[in-house]
PAKOL-259611 format. One record per residue (C-alpha): x, z, y. Coordinates in steps of 0.1 Angstrom, whole numbers. Layout:
# PAKOL-259611
NODE      X      Z      Y
NODE      X      Z      Y
...
# end
This chain:
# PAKOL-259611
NODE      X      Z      Y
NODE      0      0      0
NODE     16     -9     32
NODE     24     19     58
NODE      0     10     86
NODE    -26     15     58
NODE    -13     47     47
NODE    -10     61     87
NODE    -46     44     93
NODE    -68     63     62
NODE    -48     93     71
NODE    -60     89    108
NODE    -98     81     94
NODE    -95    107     68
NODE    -81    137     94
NODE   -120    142    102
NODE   -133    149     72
NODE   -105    170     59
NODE    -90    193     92
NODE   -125    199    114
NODE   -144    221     91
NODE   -118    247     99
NODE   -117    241    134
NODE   -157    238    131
NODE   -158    279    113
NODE   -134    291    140
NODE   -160    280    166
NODE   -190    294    154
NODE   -172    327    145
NODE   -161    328    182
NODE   -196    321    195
NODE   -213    347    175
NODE   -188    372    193
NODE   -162    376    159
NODE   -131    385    166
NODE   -103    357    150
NODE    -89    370    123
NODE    -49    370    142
NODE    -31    382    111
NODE    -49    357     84
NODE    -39    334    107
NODE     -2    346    107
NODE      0    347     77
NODE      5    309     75
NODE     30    303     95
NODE     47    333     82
NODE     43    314     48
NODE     66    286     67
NODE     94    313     84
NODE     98    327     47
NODE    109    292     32
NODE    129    281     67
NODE    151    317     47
NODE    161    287     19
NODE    176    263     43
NODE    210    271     41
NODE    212    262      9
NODE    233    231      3
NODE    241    204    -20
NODE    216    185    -41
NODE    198    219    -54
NODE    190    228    -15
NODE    173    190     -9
NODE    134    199    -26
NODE    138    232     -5
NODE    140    211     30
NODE    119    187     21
NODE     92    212      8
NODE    101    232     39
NODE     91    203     62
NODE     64    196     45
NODE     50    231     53
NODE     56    229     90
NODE     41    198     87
NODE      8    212     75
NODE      8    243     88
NODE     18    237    122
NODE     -8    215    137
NODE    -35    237    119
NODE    -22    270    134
NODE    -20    256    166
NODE    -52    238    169
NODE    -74    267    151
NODE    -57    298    171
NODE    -43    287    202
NODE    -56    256    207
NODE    -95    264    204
NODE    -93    296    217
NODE    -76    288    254
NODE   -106    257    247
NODE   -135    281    245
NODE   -118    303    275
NODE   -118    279    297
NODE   -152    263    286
NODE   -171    296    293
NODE   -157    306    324
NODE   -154    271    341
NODE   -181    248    327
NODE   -197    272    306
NODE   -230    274    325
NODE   -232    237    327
NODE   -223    232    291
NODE   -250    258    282
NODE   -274    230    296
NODE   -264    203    289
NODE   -258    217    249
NODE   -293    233    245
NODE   -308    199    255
NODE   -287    176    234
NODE   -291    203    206
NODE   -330    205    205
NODE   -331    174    178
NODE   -304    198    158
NODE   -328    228    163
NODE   -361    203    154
NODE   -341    191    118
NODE   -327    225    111
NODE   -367    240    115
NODE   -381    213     91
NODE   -353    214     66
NODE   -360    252     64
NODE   -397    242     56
NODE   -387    222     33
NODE   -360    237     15
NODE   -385    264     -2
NODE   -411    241    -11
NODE   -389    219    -30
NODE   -374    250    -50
NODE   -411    257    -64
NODE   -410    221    -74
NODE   -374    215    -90
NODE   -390    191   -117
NODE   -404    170    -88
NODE   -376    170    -71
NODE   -350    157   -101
NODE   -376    131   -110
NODE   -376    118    -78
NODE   -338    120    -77
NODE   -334    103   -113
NODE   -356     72   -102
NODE   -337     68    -71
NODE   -309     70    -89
NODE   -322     47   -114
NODE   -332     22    -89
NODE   -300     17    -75
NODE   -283     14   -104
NODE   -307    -17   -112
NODE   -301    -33    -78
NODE   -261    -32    -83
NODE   -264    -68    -99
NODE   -284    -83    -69
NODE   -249    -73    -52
NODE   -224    -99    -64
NODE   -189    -97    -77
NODE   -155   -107    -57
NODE   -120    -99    -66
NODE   -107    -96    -30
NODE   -126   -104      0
NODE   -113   -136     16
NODE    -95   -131     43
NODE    -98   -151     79
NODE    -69   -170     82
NODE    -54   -192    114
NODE    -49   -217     94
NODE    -54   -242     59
NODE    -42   -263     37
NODE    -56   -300     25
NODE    -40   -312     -9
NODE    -45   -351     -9
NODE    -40   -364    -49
NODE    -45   -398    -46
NODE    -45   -419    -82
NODE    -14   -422   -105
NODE      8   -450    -93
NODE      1   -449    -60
NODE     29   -464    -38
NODE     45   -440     -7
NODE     36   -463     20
NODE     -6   -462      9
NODE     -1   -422      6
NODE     16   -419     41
NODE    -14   -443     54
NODE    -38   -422     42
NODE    -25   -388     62
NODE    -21   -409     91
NODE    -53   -422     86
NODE    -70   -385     82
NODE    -41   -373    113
NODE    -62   -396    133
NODE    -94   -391    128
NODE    -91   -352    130
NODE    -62   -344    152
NODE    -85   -338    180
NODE   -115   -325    165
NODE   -126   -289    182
NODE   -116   -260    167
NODE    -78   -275    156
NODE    -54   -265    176
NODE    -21   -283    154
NODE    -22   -306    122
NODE      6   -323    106
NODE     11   -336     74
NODE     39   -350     46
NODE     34   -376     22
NODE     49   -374    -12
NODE     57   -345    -24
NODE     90   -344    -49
NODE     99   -369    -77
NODE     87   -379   -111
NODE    117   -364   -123
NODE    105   -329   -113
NODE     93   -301   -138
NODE     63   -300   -128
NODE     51   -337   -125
NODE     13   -334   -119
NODE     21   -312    -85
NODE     46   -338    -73
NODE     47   -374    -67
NODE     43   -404    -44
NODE      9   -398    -45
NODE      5   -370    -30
NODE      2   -360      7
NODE     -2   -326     25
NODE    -20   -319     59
NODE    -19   -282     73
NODE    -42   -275     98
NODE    -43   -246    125
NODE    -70   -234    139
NODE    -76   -221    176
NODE    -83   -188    182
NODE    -70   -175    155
NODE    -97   -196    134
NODE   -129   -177    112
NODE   -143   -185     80
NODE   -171   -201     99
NODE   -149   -222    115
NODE   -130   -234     84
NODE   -157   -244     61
NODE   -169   -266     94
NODE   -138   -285     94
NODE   -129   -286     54
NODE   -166   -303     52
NODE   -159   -333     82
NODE   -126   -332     61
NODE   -141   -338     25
NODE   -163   -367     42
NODE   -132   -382     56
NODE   -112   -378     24
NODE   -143   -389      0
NODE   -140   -425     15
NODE   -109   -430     -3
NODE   -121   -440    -39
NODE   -100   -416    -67
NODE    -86   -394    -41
NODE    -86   -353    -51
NODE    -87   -328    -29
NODE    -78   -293    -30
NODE    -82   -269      1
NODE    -62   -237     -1
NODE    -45   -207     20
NODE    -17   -191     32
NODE     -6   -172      0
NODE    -16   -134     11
NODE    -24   -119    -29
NODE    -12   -142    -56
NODE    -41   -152    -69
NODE    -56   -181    -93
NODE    -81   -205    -83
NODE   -112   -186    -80
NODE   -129   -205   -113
NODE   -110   -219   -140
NODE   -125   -228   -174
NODE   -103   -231   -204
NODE   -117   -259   -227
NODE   -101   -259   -260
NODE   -101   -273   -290
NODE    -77   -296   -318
NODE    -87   -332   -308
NODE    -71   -343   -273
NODE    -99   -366   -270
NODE   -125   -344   -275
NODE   -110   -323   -250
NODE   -107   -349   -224
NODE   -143   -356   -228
NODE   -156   -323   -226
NODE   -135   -311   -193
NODE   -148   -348   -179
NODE   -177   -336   -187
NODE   -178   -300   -170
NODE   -160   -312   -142
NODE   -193   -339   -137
NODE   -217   -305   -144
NODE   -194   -282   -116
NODE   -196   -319    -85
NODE   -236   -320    -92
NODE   -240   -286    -84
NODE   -231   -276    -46
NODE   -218   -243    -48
NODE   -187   -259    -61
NODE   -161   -275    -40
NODE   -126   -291    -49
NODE   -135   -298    -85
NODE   -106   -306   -105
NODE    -95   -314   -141
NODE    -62   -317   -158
NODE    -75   -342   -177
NODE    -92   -365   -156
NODE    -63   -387   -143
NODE    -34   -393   -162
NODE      0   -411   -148
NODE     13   -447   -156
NODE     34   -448   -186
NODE     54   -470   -209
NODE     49   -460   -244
NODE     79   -476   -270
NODE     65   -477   -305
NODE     96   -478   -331
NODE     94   -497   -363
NODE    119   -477   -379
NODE    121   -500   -411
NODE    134   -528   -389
NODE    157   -508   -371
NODE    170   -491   -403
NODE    173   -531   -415
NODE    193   -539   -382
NODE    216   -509   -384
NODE    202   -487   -353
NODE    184   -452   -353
NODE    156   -442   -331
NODE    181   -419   -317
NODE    201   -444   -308
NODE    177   -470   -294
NODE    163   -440   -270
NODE    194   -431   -257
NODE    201   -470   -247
NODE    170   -473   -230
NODE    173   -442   -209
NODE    208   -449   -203
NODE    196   -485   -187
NODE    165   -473   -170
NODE    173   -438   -155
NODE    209   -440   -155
NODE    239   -425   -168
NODE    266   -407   -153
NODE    300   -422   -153
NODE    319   -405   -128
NODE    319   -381    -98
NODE    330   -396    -62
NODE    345   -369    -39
NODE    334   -363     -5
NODE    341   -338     20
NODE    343   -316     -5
NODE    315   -322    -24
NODE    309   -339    -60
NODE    284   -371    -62
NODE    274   -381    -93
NODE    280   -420    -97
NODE    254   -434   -124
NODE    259   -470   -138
NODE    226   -485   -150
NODE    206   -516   -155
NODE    199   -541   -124
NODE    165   -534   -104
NODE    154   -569   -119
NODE    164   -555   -155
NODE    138   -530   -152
NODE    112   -537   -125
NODE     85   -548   -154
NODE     70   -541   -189
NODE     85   -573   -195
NODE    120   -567   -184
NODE    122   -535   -203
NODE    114   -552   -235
NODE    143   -579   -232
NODE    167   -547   -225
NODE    200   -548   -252
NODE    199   -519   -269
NODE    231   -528   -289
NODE    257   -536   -260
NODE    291   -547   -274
NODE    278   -560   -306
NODE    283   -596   -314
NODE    250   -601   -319
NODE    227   -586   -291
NODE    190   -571   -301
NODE    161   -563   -277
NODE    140   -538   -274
NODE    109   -560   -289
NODE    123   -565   -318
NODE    128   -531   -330
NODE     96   -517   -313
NODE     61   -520   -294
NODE     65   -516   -257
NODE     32   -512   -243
NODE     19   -505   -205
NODE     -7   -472   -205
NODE    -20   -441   -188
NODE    -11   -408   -206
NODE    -25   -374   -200
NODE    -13   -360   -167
NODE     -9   -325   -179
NODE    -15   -307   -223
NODE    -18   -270   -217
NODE    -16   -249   -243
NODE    -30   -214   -251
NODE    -23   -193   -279
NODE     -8   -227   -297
NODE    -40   -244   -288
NODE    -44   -274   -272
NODE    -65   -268   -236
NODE    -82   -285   -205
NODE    -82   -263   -178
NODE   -115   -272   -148
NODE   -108   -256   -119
NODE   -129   -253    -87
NODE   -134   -234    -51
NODE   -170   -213    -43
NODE   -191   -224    -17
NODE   -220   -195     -7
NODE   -215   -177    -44
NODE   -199   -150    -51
NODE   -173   -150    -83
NODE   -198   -130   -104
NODE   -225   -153    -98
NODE   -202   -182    -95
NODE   -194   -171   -137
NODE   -229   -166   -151
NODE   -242   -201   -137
NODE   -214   -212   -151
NODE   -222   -197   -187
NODE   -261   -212   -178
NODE   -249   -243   -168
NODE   -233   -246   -205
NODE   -264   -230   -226
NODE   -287   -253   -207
NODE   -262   -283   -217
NODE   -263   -276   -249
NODE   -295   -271   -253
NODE   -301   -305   -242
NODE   -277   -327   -252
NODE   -253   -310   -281
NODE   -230   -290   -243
NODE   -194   -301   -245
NODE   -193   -312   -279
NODE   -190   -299   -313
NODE   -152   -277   -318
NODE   -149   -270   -283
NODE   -141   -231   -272
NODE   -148   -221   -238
NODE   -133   -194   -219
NODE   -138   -185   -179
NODE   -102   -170   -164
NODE    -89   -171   -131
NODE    -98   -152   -108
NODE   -128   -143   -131
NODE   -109   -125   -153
NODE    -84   -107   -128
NODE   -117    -93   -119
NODE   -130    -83   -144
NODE    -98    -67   -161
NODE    -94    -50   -124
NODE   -131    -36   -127
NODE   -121    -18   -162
NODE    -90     -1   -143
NODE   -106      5   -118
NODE   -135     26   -138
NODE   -110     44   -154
NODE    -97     55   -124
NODE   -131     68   -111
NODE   -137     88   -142
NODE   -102    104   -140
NODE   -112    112   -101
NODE   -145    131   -111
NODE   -124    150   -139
NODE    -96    159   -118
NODE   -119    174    -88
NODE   -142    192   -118
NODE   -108    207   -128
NODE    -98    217    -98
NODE   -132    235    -89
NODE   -139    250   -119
NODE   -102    262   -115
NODE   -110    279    -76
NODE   -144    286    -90
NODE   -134    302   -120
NODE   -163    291   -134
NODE   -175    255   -154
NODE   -212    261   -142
NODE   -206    256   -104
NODE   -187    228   -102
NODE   -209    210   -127
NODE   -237    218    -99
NODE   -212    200    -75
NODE   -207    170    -95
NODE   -246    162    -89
NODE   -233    148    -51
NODE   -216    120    -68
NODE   -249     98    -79
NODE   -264    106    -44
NODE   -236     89    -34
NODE   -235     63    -55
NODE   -273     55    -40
NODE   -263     54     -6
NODE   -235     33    -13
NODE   -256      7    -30
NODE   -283      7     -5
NODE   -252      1     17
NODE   -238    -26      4
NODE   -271    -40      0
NODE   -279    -39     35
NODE   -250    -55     46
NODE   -252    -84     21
NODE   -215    -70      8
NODE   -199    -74    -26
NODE   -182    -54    -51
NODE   -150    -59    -56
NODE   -119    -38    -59
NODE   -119    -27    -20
NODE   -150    -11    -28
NODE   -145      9    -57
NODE   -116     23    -37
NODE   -139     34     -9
NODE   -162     49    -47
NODE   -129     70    -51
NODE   -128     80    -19
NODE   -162     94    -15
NODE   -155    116    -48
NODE   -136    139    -25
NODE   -156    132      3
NODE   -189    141     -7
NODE   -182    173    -28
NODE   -173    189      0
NODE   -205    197     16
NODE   -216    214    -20
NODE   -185    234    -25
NODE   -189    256     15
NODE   -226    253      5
NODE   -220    268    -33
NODE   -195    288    -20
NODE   -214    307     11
NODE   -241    310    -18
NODE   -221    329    -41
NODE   -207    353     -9
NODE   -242    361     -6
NODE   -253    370    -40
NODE   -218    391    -44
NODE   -234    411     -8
NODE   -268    418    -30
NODE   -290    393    -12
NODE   -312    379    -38
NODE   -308    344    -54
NODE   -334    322    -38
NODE   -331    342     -4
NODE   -290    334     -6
NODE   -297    293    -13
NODE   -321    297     17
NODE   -297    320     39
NODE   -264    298     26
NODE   -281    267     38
NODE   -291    279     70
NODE   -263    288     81
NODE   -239    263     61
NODE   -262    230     78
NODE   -246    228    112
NODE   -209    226     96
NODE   -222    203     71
NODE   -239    184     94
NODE   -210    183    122
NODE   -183    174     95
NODE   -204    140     81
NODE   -210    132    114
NODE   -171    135    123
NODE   -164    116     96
NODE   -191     88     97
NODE   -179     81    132
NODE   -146     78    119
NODE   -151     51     95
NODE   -175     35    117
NODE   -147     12    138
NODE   -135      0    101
NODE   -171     -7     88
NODE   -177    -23    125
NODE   -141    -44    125
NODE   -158    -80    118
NODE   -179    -79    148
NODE   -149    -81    173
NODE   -132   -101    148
NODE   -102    -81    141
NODE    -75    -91    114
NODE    -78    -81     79
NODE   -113    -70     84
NODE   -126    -80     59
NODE   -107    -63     34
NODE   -114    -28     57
NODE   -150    -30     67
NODE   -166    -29     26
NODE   -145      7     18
NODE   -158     15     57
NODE   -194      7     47
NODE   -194     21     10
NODE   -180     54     24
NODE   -208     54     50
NODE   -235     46     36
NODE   -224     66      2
NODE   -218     99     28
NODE   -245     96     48
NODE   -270     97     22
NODE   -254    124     -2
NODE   -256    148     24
NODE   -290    142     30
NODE   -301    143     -7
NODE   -274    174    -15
NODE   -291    200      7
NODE   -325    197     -9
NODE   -305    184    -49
NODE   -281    210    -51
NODE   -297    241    -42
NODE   -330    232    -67
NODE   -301    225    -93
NODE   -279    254    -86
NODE   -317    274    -93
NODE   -328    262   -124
NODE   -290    264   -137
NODE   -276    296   -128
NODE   -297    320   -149
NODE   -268    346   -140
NODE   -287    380   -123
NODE   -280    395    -89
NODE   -269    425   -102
NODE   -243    405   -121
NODE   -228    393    -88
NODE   -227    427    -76
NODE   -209    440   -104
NODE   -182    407    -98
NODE   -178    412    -66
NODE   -169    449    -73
NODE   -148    440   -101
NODE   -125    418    -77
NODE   -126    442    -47
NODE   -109    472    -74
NODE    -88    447    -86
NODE    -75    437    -55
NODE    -70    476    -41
NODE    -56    486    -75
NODE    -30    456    -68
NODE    -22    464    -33
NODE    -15    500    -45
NODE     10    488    -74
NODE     30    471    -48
NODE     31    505    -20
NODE     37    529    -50
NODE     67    502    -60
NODE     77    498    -25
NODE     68    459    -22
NODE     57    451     15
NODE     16    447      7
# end
């Protein structure tokens, strides 16, 4: 993750995980409690005592600074904005501007005052009804787990760009000179269309003696284009559509629109036909490639069988060339030799070493003709051609055999257009049913299989599952571990589908997708949303321990737990809210931000809203424990302590 990322969810995060502190300190000030100074002290105290392992040196002293650091780093900002920070704050804010304030806050708070009045109506009501409550839960629940399929599926959101990329494959064969025409011809005719700010181009693209044949060639040409103003999707599929029209004039001509490389990606779609017979396969990916053009959510169809390059194919009759003293071998190695060359010698120059190859005249080897009246015996007394030992023959060969898992394969690959990928896959898999259901599909011995993109999703999804699970079992360790207790945090853990509701009805609302951004913001929000049920649990349980009776603690602990609850989402909802609003202004790498923006909104803002009615009617119908039970704890804990703090006076510890 890169570092402006890190610093930026720290920045958002700093809300949600610093101002309930700041937001207790307040309240305990303005119902006339004194501070606790030395709690207080005792945390930077906690820093002074390891600054005492700082002069250790060498490598054993290294985790003692950097753990010492770390402290101050913590520490500090919270000591100093909880005890000196807020308190000269609230000084000055009631002697100054504390009248005003006292206005100004009792009228802004009267909507506060209004919720807090009809929650407490409510709150009771919905604890004589728990089994209404938990049904209407379960079918929200429910509901939203049934809409996630209307939501879509992406890998990564695509990403705005300045600029893009048109691949121009004209036929095998074709010469330089009609290639360069061609981009000149598209240069021309779009160089000062609106919204382009530069384009340039390059015609032919490597040699036929490259490795990788099919992505170089004469016949190919390259146009980058970059748009003004930084450019916008809008604005892109505008100009890659008058560029298709332009480009679909040109009979044979591919095209394949692309990006700047940000994530190395595949094509969004590729199918994998395979299957033994080449020319099955051939006609099947012809086939799906015809199925993908018809249907318009699919752009820059290709198929790496659908063109194939110009060849000459040489046929041995070995018996005759046995009869006439040659081997295959040898006849191959005379023919490359004459056509491609061979090297003789290396010419110095300045330095450098230039091969010098010695090979058959241009005339020699211009023509199917010419190569079949090539001597593939030179020196012998009596010279022999290449037509007498063997079939030369003028054809077009597959452009590309792919292979997977030692099976032959044709690979159809294609761009979306208004689909998402997890859409984009099951029309595909419709597409083929409804084929072969009508006419036999792509053909008898034909395997299918959708990759690219489609499956980096989908093995991303699995990981990315895992990972969620292992989030809600490490925070139900952790809280059964500060609870001491496995009831409690299981209580907790009912925030988490609340969530999971408002995050869907988010999503839904903005017409976003799931993809791997937003099961980042689901991971989030398991930290998030627990929150408000553990100070709610927690001030519940400080109750009960007190003697105040179980239904009148849920009551009391929510009363008085609903302002910091309700200041702390807020804090943190307006936090994320510049992500989640980032596309509007247009800002870079939006939209990568603004779905883990919205998913932690909308997942937030509705958990708290659900968790102060859910939990307490859960936390009553599971905790069967008594009152006097807490009483007794609480009692337990305080001797426990006091027998403690003795032990260390009688021993002469400092307490």
């Amino acid at each position: 993750m890169p570092t402006a990322l890190r610093w930026l969810l720290a920045i958002v995060l700093a809300p949600a995980t610093f101002t309930i502190g700041a937001i207790l300190a307040v309240r305990r000030m303005y119902h006339g409690f004194v501070w606790p100074i030395g709690s207080a002290l005792s945390r930077p105290k906690q820093a002074l005592l390891f600054a005492l392992l700082l002069p250790i040196r060498a490598v054993i002293g290294l985790p003692f600074w950097l753990l010492f650091l770390l402290i101050v780093m913590l520490v500090g900002p919270i000591f100093f904005g909880a005890v000196w920070l807020i308190s000269r704050a609230w000084r000055l804010s009631c002697a100054v501007i504390g009248p005003i304030m006292r206005k100004l806050s009792d009228w802004t708070m009267l909507p506060y005052h209004r919720l807090e009045a009809a929650y407490l109506r409510a709150l009771p009501g919905a604890m004589k009804r728990p089994g209404l409550v938990l049904i209407s839960a379960t079918l929200v629940f429910a509901i939203s787990l049934m809409a996630v399929p209307l939501l879509g599926t992406d890998l990564i959101p695509q990403l705005a760009q300045d600029r893009f990329d048109v691949t121009v494959k004209l036929p095998p064969g074709t010469p330089l000179r009609e290639t360069d025409q061609v981009v000149r011809d598209v240069q021309a005719a779009h160089s000062r269309e609106a919204g382009i700010a530069a384009l340039y181009g390059v015609s032919g693209s490597g040699t036929r003696l490259d490795a990788s044949p099919t992505e170089s060639g004469e016949n190919i040409g390259k146009l980058t284009i970059a748009m003004t103003d930084g450019g916008s999707d809008a604005v892109e599929a505008t100009l890659s559509d008058k560029f298709r029209d332009t480009l679909s004039k040109y009979p044979g001509a591919q095209v394949d629109f692309s990006r700047p490389e940000l994530f190395s990606f595949s094509m969004p779609l590729e199918i994998e036909l395979s299957g033994q017979d080449l020319g099955d396969i051939q006609r099947a990916g012809q086939k799906m490639a015809a199925m993908l053009r018809e249907n318009p959510h699919y752009a820059d169809v290709k198929s790496t069988v659908e063109q194939g390059f110009p060849e000459i194919q040489i046929v041995f009759d070995q018996e005759r060339a046995g009869a006439l003293g040659l081997t295959t071998r040898q006849i191959a190695d005379s023919v490359v030799k004459k056509v491609r060359g061979d090297v003789a010698t290396r010419y110095s120059f300045r330095s450098r070493k230039i091969d010098v190859l010695v090979r058959a005249r241009e005339n020699d080897r211009a023509s199917v003709d010419s190569i079949r009246k090539l001597i593939i015996n030179p020196g012998s007394a009596n010279p022999i051609t290449l037509d007498s030992v063997a079939q030369v023959v003028a054809t077009t060969g597959p452009s590309e055999i792919h292979r997977a898992d030692q099976v032959r394969v044709a690979i159809v690959s294609a761009n979306l257009r208004d689909i998402d990928l997890g859409t984009a896959v099951r029309e595909v898999e419709q597409m083929v049913a409804d084929s072969a259901a009508r006419d036999g599909g792509l053909g008898a011995g034909i395997g299918m299989h959708i990759g690219g993109q489609g499956e980096e999703l989908s093995e991303s999804l699995t990981s990315l599952l895992f990972a969620f699970g292992l989030a809600v079992f490490l925070v139900y360790l952790v809280m059964a571990s500060q609870f001491e207790s496995l009831l409690h945090p299981f209580v907790i853990l009912f925030t988490i589908p609340l969530a999971l509701v408002g995050a869907v009805l988010a999503l839904l609302v903005t017409n976003s997708t799931v993809s791997v951004v937003v099961f980042i913001g689901l991971i989030l929000l398991v930290g998030l949303v627990t929150k408000n049920a553990i100070i709610l649990i927690d001030k519940v349980n400080q109750l009960r321990e007190s003697g105040v009776a179980k239904r009148d603690a849920l009551v009391e602990g929510a009363r008085s737990r609903l302002r910091p609850i309700v200041m702390t989402t807020t804090c943190t909802l307006f936090g994320f809210l510049p992500l989640a609003a980032a596309p509007l202004w247009g800002s870079p790498g939006a939209e990568v931000r603004s779905p883990m923006a919205i998913t932690v909104i909308g997942g937030l803002l509705v958990s708290t809203l659900l968790t102060l009615i859910v939990i307490p009617v859960v936390y009553d119908l599971l905790d069967r424990r008594s009152d006097e039970e807490y009483v007794r704890r609480a009692k337990r804990q305080r001797e426990l302590i006091e027998s403690e703090i003795d032990s260390a006076a009688e021993e002469g510890l400092p307490g």
